[in-house]
FITITI-582986 format. One line per 4 residues: number of its first residue (from 1); their letters; for each residue x, y, z of N, C-alpha, C. Coordinates in nm, 4 decimals. Layout:
NUM> A> X/Y/Z/X/Y/Z/X/Y/Z  ...;
END
This chain:
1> XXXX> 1.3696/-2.3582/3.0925/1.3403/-2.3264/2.9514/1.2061/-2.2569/2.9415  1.1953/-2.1608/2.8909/1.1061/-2.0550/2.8621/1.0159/-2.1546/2.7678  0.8398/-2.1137/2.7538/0.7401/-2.2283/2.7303/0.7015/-2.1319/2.5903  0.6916/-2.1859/2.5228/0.6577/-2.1305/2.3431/0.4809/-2.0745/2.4006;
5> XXXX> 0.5030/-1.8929/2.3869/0.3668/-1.8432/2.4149/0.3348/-1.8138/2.2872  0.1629/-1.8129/2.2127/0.1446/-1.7787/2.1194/0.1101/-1.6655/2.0944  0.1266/-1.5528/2.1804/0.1492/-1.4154/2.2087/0.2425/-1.3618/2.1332  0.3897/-1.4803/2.1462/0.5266/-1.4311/2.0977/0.5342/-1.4753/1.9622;
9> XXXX> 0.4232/-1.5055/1.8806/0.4206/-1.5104/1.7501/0.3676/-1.4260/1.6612  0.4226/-1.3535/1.5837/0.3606/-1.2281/1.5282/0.2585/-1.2788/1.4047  0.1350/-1.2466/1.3406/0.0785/-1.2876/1.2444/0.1492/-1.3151/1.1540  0.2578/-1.2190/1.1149/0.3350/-1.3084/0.9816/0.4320/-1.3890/1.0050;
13> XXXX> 0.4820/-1.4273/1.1280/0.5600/-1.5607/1.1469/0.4309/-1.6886/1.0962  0.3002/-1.6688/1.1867/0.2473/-1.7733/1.1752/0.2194/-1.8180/1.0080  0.1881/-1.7231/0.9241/0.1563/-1.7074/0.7616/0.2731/-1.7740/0.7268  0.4157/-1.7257/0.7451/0.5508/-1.8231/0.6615/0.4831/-1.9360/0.7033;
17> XXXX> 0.4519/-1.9504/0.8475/0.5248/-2.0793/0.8825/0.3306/-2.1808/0.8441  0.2604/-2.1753/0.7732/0.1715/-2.2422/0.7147/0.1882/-2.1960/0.5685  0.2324/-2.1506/0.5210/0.2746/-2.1128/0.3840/0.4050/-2.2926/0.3535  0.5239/-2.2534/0.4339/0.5967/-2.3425/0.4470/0.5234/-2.4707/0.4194;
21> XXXX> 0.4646/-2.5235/0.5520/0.3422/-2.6200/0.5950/0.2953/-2.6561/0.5105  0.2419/-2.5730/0.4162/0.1679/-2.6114/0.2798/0.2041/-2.6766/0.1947  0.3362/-2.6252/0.1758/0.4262/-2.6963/0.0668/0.4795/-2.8400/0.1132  0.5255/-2.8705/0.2157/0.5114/-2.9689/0.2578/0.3926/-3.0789/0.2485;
25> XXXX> 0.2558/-2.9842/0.2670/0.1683/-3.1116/0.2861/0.1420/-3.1589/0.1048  0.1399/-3.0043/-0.0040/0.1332/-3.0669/-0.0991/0.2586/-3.1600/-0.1790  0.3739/-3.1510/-0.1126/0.4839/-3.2041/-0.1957/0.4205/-3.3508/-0.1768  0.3881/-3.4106/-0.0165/0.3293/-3.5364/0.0558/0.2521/-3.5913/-0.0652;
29> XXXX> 0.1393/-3.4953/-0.1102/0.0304/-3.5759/-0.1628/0.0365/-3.5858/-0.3368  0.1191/-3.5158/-0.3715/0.1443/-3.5530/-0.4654/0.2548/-3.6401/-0.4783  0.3799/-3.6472/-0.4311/0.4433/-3.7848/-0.3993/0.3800/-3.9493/-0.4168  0.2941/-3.9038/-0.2935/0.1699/-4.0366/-0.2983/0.0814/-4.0421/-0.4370;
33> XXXX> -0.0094/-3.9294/-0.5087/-0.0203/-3.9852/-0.5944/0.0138/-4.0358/-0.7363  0.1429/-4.0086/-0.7162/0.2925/-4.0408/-0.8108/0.2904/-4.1601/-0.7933  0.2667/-4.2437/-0.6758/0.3289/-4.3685/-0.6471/0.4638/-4.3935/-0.5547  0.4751/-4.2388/-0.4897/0.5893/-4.2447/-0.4326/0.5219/-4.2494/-0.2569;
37> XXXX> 0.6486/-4.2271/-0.1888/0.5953/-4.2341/-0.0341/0.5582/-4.0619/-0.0007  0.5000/-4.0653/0.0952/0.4152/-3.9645/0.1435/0.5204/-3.8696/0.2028  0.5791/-3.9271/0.3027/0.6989/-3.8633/0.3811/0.8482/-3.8196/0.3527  0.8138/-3.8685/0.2386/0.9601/-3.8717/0.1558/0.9096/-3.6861/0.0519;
41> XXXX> 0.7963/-3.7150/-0.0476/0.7591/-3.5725/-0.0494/0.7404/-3.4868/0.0092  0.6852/-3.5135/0.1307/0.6467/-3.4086/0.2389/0.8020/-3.3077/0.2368  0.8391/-3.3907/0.2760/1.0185/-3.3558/0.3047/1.0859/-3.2646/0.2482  1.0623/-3.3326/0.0922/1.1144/-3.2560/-0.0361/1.0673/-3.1269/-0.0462;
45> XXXX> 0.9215/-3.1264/-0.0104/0.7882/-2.9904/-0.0040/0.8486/-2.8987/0.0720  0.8584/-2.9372/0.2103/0.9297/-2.8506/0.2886/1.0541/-2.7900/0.2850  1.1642/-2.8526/0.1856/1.2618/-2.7846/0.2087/1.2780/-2.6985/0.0913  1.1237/-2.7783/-0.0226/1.1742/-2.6579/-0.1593/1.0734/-2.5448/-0.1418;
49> XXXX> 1.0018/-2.5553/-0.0229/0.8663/-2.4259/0.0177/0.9930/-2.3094/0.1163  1.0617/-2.3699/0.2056/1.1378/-2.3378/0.2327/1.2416/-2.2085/0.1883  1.3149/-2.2712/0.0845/1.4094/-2.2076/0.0360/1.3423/-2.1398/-0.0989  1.2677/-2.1673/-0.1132/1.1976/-2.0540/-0.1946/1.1189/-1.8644/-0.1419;
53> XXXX> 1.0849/-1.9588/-0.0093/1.0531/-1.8388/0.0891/1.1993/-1.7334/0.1226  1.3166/-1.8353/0.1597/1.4128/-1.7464/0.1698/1.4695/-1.6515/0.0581  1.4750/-1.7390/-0.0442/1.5106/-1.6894/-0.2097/1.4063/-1.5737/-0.2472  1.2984/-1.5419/-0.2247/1.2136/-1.4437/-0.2176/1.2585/-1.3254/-0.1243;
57> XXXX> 1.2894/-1.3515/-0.0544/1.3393/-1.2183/0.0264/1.4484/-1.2209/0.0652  1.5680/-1.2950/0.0326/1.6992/-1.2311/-0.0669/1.7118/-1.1524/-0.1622  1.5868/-1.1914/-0.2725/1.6070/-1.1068/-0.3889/1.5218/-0.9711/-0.3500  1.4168/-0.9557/-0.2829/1.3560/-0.8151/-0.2105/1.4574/-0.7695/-0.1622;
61> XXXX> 1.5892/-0.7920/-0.0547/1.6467/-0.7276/0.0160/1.7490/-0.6670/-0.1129  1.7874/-0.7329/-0.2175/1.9269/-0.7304/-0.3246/1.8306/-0.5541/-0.3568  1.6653/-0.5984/-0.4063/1.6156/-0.4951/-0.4898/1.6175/-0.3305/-0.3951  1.5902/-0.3856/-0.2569/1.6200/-0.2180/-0.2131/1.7112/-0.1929/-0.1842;
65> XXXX> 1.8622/-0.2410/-0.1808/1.9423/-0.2315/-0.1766/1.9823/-0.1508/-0.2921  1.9816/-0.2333/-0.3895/2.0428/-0.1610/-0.5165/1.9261/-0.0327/-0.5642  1.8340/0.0099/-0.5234/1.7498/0.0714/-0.5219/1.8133/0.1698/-0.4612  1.8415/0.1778/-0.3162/1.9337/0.2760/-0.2300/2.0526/0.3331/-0.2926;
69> XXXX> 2.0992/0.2359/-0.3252/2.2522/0.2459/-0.4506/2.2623/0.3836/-0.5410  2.1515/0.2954/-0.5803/2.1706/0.4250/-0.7188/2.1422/0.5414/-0.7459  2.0082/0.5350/-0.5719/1.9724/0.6590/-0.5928/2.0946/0.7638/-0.5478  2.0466/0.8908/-0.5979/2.0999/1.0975/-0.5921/2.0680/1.1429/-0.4849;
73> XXXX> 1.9195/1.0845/-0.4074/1.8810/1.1490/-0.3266/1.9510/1.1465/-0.1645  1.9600/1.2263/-0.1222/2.0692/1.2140/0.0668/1.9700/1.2475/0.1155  1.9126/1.1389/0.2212/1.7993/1.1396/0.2988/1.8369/1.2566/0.4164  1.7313/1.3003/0.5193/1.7609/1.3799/0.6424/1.8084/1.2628/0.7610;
77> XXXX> 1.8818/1.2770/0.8397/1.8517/1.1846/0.9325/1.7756/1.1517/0.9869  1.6587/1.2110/1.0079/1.5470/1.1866/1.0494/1.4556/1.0642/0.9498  1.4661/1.0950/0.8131/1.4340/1.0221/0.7020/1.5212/0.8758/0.7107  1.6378/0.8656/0.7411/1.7341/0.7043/0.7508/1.6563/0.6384/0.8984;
81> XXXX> 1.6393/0.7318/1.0091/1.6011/0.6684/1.1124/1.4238/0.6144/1.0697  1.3616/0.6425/1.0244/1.2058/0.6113/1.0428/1.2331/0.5068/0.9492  1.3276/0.5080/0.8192/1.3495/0.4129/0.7044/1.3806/0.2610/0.7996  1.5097/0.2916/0.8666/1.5531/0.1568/0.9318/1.4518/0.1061/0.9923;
85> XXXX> 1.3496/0.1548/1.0935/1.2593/0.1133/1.1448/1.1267/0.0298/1.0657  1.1067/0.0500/0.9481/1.0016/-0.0165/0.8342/1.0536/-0.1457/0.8524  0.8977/-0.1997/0.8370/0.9056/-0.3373/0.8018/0.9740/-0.3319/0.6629  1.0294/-0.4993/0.6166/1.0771/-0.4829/0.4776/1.0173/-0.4886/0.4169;
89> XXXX> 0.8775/-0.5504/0.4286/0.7611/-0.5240/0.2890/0.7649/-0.4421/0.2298  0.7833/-0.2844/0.3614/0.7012/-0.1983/0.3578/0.8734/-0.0778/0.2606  1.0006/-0.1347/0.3193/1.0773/-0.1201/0.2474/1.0993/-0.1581/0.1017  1.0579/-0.2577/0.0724/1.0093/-0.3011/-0.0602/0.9330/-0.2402/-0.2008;
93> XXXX> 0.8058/-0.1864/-0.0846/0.6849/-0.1167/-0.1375/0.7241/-0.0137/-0.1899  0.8361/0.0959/-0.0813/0.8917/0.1913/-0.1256/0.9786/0.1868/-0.2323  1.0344/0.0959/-0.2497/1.1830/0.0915/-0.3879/1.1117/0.0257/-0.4886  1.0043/-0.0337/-0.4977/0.9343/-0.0501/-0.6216/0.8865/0.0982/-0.6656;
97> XXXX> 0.7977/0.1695/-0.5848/0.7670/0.2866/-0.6153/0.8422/0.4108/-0.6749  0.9703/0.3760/-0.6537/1.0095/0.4922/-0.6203/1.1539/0.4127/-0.8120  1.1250/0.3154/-0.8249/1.1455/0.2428/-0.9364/1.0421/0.2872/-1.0621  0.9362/0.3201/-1.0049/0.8256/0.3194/-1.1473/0.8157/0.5006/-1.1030;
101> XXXX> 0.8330/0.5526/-1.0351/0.8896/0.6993/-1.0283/0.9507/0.7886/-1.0822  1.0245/0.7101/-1.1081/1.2087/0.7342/-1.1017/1.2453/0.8196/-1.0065  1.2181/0.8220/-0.9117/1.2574/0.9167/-0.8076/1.3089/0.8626/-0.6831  1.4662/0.8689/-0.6561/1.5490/0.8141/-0.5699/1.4531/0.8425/-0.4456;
105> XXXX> 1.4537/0.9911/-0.3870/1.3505/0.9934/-0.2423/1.2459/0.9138/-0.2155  1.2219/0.8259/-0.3318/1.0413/0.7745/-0.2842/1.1230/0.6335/-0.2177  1.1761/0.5935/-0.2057/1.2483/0.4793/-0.1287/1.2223/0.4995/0.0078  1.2615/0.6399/0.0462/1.2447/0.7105/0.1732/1.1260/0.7461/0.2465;
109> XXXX> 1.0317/0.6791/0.1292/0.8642/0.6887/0.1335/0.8289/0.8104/0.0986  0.7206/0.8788/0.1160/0.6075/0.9542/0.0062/0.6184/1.1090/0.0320  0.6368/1.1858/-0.0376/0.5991/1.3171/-0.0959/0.5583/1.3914/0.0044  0.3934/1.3576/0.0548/0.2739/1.3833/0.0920/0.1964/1.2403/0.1677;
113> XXXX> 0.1305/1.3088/0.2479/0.0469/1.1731/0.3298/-0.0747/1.3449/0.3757  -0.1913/1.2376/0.3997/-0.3166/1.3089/0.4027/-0.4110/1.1895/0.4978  -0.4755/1.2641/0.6029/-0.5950/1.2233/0.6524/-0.6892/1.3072/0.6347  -0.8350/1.2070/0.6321/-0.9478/1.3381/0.6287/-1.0607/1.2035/0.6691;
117> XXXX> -1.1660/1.3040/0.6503/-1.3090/1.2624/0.7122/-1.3805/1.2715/0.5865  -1.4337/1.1554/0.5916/-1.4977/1.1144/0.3980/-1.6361/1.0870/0.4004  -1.6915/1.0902/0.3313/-1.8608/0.9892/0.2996/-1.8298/0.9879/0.1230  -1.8514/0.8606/0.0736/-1.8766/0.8392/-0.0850/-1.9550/0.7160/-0.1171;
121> XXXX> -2.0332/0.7379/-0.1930/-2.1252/0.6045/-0.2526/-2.2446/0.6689/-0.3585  -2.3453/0.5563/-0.3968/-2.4195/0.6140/-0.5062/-2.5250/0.4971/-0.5496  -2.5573/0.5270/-0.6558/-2.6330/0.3964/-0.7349/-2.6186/0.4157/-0.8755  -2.5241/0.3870/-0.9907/-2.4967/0.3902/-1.0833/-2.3806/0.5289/-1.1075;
125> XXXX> -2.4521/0.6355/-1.0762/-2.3788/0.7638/-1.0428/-2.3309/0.8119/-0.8816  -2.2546/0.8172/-0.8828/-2.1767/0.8347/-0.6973/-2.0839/0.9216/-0.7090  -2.0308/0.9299/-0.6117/-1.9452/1.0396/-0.5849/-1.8798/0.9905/-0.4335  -1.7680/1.1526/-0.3745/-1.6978/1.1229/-0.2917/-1.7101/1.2828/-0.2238;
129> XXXX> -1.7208/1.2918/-0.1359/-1.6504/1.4055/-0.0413/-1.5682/1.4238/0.1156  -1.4758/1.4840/0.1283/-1.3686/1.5094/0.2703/-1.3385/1.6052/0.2608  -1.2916/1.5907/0.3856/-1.2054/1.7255/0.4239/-1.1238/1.6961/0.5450  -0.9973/1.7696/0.5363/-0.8466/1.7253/0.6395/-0.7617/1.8037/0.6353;
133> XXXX> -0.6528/1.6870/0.6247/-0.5187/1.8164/0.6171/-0.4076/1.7001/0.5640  -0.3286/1.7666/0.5166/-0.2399/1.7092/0.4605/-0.0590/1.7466/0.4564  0.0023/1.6239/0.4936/0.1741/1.7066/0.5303/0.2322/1.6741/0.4516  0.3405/1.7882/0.3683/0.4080/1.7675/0.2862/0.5476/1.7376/0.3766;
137> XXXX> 0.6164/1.6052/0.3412/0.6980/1.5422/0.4340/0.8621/1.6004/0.3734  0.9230/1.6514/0.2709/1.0548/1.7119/0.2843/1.0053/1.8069/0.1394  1.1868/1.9070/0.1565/1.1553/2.0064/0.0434/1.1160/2.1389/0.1350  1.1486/2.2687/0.0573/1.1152/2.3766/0.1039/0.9693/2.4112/0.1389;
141> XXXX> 0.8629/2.3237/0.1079/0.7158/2.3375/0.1443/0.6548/2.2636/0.2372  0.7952/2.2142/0.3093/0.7119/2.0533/0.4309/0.6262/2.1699/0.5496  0.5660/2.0807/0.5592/0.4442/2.1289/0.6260/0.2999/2.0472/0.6407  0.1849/2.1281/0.7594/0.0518/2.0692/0.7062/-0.0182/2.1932/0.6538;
145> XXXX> -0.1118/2.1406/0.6121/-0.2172/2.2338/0.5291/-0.3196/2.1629/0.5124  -0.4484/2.2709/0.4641/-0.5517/2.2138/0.5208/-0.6300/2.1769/0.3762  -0.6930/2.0793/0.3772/-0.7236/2.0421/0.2528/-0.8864/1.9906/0.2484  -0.9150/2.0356/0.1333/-1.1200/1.9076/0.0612/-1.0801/1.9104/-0.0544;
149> XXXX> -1.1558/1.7788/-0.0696/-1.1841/1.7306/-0.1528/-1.3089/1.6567/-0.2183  -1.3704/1.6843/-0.3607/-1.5354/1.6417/-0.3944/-1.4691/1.5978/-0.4866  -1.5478/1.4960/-0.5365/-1.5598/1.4380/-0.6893/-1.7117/1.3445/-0.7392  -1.7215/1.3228/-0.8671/-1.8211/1.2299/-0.9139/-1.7902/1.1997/-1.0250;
153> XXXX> -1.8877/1.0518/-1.0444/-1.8557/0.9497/-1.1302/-1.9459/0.8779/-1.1102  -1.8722/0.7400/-1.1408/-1.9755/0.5922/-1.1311/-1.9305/0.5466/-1.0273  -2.0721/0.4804/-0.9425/-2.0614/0.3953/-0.8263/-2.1385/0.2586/-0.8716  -2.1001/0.1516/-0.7431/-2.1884/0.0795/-0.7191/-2.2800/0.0885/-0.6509;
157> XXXX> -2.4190/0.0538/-0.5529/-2.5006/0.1012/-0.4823/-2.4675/0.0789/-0.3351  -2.4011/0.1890/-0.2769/-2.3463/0.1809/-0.2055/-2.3359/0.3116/-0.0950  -2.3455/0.3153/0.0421/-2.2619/0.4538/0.1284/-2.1825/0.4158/0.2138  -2.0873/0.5223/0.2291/-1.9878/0.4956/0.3328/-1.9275/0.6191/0.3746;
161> XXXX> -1.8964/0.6034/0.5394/-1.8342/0.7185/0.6101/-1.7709/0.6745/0.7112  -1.6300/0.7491/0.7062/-1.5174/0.7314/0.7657/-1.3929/0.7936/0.7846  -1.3141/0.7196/0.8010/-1.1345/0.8192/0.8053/-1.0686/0.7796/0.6533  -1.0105/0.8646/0.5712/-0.9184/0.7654/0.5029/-0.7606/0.8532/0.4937;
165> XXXX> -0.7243/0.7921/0.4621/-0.5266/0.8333/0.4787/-0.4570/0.8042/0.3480  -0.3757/0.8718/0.2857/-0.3135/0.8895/0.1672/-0.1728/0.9004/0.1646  -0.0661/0.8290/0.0488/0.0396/0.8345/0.0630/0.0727/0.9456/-0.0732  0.1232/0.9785/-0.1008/0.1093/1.0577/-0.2667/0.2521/1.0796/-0.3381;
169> XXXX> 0.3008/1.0516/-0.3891/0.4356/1.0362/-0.4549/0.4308/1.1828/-0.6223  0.5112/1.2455/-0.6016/0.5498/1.3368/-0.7134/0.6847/1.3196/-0.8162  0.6101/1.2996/-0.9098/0.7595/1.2500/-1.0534/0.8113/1.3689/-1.0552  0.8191/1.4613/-1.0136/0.8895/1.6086/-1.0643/1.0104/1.6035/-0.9723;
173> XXXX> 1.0660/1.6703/-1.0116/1.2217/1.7651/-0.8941/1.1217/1.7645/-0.7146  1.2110/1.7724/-0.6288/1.1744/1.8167/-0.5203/1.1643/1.9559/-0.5326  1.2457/2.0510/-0.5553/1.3053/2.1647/-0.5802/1.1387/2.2750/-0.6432  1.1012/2.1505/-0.7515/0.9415/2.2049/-0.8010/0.8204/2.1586/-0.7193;
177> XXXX> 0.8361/2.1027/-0.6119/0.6987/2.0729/-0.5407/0.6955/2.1622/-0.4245  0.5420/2.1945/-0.4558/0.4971/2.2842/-0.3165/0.3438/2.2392/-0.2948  0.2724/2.3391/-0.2363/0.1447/2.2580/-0.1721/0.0502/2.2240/-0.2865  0.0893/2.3399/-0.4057/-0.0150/2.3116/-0.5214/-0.0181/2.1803/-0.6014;
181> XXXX> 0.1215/2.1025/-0.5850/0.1641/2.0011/-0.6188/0.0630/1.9285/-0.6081  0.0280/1.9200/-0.4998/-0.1486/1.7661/-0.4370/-0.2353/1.8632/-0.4494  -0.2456/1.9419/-0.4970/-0.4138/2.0111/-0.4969/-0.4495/1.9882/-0.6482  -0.5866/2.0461/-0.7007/-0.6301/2.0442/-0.8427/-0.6866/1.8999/-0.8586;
185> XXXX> -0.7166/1.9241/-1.0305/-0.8054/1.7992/-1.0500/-0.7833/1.6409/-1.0238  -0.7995/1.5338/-1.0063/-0.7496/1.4676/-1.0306/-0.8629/1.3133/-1.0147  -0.8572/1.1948/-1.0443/-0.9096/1.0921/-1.1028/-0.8965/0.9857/-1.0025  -0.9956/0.9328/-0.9234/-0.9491/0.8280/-0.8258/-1.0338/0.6942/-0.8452;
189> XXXX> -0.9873/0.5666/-0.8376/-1.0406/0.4370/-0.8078/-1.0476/0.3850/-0.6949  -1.1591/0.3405/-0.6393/-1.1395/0.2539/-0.5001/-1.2407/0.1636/-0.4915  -1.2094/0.0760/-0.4550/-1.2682/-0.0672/-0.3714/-1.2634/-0.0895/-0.2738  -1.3872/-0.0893/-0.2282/-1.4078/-0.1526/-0.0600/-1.5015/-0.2375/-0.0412;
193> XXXX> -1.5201/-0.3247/0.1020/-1.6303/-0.3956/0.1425/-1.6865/-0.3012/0.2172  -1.8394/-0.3819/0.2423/-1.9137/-0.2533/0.3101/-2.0497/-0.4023/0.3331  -1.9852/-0.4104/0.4889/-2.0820/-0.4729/0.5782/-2.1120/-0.4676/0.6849  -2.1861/-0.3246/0.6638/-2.2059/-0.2542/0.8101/-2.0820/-0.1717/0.8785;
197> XXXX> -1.9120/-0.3118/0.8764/-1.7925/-0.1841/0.8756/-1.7479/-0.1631/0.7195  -1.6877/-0.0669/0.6707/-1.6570/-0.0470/0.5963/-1.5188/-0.0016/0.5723  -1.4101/-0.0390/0.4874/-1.2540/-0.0774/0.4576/-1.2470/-0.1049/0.3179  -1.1551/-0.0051/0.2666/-1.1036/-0.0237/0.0951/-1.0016/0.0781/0.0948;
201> XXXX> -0.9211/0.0627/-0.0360/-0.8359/0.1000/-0.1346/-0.8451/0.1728/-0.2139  -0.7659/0.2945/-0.2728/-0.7889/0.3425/-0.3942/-0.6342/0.3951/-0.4377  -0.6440/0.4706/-0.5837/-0.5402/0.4940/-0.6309/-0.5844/0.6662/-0.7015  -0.4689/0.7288/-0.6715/-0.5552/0.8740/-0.7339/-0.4555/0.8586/-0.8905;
205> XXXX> -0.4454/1.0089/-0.9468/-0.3707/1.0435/-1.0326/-0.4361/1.1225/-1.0394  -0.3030/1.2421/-1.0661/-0.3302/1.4654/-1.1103/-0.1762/1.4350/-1.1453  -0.1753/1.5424/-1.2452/-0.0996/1.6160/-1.2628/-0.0231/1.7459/-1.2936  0.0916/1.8040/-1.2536/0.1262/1.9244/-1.1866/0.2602/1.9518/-1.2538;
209> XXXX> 0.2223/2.0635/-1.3689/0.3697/2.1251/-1.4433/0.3817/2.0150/-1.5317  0.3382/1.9533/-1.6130/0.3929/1.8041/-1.6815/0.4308/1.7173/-1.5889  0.4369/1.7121/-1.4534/0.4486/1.5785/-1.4022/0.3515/1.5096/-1.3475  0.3219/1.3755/-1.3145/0.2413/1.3104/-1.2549/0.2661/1.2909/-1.0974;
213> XXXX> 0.1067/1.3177/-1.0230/0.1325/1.2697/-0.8963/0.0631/1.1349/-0.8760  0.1219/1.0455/-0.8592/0.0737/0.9191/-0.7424/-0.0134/0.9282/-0.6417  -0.1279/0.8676/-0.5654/-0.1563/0.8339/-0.4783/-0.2115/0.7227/-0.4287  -0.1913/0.6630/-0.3224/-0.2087/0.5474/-0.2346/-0.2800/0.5567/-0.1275;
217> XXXX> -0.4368/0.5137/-0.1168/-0.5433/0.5465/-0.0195/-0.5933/0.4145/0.0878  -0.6424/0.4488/0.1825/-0.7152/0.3540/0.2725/-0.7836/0.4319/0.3114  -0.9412/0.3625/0.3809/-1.0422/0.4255/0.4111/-1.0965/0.2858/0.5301  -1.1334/0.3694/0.6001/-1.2148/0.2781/0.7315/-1.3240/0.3424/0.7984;
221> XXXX> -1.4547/0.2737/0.8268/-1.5598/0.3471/0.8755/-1.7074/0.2524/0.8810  -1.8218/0.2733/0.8447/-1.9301/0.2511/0.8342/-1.9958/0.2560/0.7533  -2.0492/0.1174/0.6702/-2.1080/0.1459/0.5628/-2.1929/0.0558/0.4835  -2.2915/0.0372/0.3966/-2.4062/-0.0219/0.3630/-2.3889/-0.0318/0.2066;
225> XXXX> -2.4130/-0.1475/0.1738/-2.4200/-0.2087/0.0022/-2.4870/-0.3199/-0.0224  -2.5646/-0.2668/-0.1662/-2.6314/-0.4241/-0.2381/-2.5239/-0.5512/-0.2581  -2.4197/-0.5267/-0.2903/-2.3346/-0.6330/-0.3207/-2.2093/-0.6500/-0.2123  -2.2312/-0.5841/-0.1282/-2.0702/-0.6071/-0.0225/-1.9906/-0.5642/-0.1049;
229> XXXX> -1.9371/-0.6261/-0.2042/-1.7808/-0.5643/-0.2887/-1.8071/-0.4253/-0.3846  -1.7433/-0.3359/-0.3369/-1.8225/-0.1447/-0.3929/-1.7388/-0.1651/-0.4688  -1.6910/-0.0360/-0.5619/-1.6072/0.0012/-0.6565/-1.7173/0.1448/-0.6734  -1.6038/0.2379/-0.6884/-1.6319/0.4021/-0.7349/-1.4962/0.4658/-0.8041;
233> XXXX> -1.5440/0.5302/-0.9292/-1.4585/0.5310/-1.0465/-1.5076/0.6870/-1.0421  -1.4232/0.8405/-0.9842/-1.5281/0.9637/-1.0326/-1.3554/1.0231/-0.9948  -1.3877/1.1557/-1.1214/-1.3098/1.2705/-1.1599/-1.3370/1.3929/-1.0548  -1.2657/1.4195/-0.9967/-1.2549/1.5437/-0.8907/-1.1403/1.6474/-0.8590;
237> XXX> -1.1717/1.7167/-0.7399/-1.0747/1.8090/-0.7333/-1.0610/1.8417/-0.5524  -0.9115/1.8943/-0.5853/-0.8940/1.8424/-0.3543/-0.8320/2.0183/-0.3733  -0.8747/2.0873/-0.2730/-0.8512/2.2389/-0.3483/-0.8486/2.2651/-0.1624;
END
């Protein structure tokens, strides 16, 4: 019999399985201070932490499912093969998106994806600047191209420099997106820590012909703040 290595446990097995754990230990202690037995809640904890975990991602799997369903869009094969391969979170992530979209392809994941080389921070007033490239992933304009981007606004007191990477979703027709689609003005939020390394989030919004584009950011690098937790709120343009 093969010996349980903790190698062969992936981080999110171990998370269910103390998530689970949890519920168990609180079903225990509140049992007990009910007046009931300890082991007898524990029990109960575990099997209703349990099946709640499963019931959670039954109903995720029902939602991209019927998500897939309904959509118009006929993926490439290339697009079904990278799909099957996603985690289901990450399948998830996509059919919510592509739900507040309305756009069957965003299931299939994003529009546009972008890396670049960044520095942004400030002290009351801040800003952002990069420069990269960016691939438009299906449609008569797939491709890379080369892209910057500046903006300013409000910061916290803060710098940072690094890589960051972008997912970008377009409400319009495929048929109407081309490279100008992600270029032009547009409005971004992000939050990061910044202790010495530096890692955060942001969200863009532009829009192109009456439609709105989406975006979904990460940033990683090196970086220095009065408060550790940044936030930068500035209006720009990626041209």
């Amino acid at each position: 019999m093969r010996a349980l290595n903790m190698n062969s446990l992936g981080s999110r097995d171990i998370f269910k399985a103390i998530t689970i754990a949890s519920g168990g230990l609180s079903g225990g202690i509140s049992s007990t201070i009910a007046g009931g037995n300890f082991w007898s809640g524990a029990r109960q904890g575990l099997i209703t932490s349990g099946l709640n975990h499963v019931a959670h991602r039954v109903e995720a799997g029902n939602l991209v499912k019927r998500t897939i369903k309904n959509s118009d869009y006929e993926p490439t094969a290339v697009e079904k093969a990278i799909w099957k391969a996603l985690p289901w979170k990450v399948k998830l992530k996509y059919a919510l998106i592509s739900k507040f979209t309305e756009q069957g392809r965003h299931i299939y994941g994003p529009d546009a994806i972008s890396i670049s080389k960044k520095v942004e921070g400030g002290a009351i007033v801040g800003g952002e600047a990069g420069a990269g490239a960016i691939a438009i992933t299906r449609g008569n304009s797939a491709g890379i191209y080369s892209l910057g981007d500046y903006g300013g606004g409000f910061s916290t007191v803060s710098i940072s420099t690094g890589f960051g990477a972008g997912e970008f979703f377009y409400t319009g027709s495929l048929d109407s997106m081309s490279i100008n689609t992600f270029l032009g003005y547009r409005t971004s939020i992000s939050l990061s820590v910044d202790i010495g390394f530096s890692a955060g989030v942001g969200v863009t919004y532009s829009e192109y012909k009456g439609n709105k584009v989406y975006g979904l950011t990460g940033f990683v690098g090196m970086g220095a703040s009065m408060t550790i937790f940044d936030f930068n709120l500035n209006y720009g343009q990626t041209k």
